[in-house]
N, C-alpha and C positions, 0 to 999 in steps of 0.2 A: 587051244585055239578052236573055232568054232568056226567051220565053213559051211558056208550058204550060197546055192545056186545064185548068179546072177539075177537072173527074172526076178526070182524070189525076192532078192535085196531091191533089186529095181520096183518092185512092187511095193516094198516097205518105203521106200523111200519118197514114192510118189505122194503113199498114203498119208505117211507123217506131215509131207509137205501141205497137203491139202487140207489138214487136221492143224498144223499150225504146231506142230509140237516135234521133239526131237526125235531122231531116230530110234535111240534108246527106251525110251516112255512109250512112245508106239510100239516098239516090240514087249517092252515086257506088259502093257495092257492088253495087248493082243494072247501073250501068252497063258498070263492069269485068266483072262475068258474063257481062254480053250478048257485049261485045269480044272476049274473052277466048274466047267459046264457036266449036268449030269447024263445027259447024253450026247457024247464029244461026235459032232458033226463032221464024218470025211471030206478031207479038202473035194472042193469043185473042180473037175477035169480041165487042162490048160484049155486057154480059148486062144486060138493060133494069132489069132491075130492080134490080140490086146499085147501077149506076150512079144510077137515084131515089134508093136508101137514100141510098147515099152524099151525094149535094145535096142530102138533107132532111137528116140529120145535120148539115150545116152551121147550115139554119135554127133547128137545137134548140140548137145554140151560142149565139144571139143571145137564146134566151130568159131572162128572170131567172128564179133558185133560188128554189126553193118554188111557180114558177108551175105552176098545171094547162094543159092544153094538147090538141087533140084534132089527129090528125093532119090532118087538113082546113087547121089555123093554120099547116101547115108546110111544105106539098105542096101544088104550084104545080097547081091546077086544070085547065091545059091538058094537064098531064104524065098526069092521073090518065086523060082521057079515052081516051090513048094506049094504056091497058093494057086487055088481056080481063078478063072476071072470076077466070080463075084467076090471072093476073100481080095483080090487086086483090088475092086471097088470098094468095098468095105475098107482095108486099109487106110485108103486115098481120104477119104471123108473121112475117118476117124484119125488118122494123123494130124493133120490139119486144124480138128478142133482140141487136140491135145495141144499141139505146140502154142496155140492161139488161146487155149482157155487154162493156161498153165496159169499158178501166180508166183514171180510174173511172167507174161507169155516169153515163151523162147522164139518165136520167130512167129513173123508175120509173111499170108498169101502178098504177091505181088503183082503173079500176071502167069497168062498163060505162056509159055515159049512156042516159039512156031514149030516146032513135033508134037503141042500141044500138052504139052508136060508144065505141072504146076510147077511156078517159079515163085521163091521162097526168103526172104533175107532174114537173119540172124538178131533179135535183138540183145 
């Protein structure tokens, strides 16, 4: 058995999606590269935020279609305290164009709420 960090898989999974090809073929293309390469490049240090997207992008999978949703529903409380306010900004705009430039999009902007929190429905 072979365990893989969450993110990690979360990461493959995005990319295959995106690549149009299975989980399986993306990882062992991915891994032939690395092998294959003559001098094997160290992973690039986590980026806090891409890595949240990415495990809240999870939780917008478990939501049902047609549901509205505020990102508060989907983003683990403790994670949120971890960020400044600009990684909060950053976040906020970069979820947004993930959930919406997904293929196909996992949920669509709907409206501001009146605490002014993006409000969000589930495709």
């Amino acid at each position: 058995m072979l365990e893989i960090e969450d993110l990690v898989l979360l990461r493959a999974l995005t990319e295959s999606a995106k690549q149009q090809t299975s989980l399986a073929v993306f990882i062992t293309h991915v891994l032939k590269a690395a092998l294959e390469s003559p001098n094997p490049v160290s992973p690039p240090l986590p980026n806090k935020v891409e890595d949240l997207i990415a495990a809240t992008l999870v939780r917008v999978h478990a939501i049902a279609a047609g549901k509205e949703f505020l990102l508060s529903d989907v983003f683990a409380d403790a994670a949120w305290q971890t960020l400044t306010g600009g990684e909060r900004k950053s976040f906020g705009k970069n979820f947004r164009k993930a959930v919406e430039s997904n293929s196909p999009p996992l949920a669509k902007y709907v409206r501001r709420a009146s605490n002014n929190l993006a409000v969000y429905v589930r495709i």
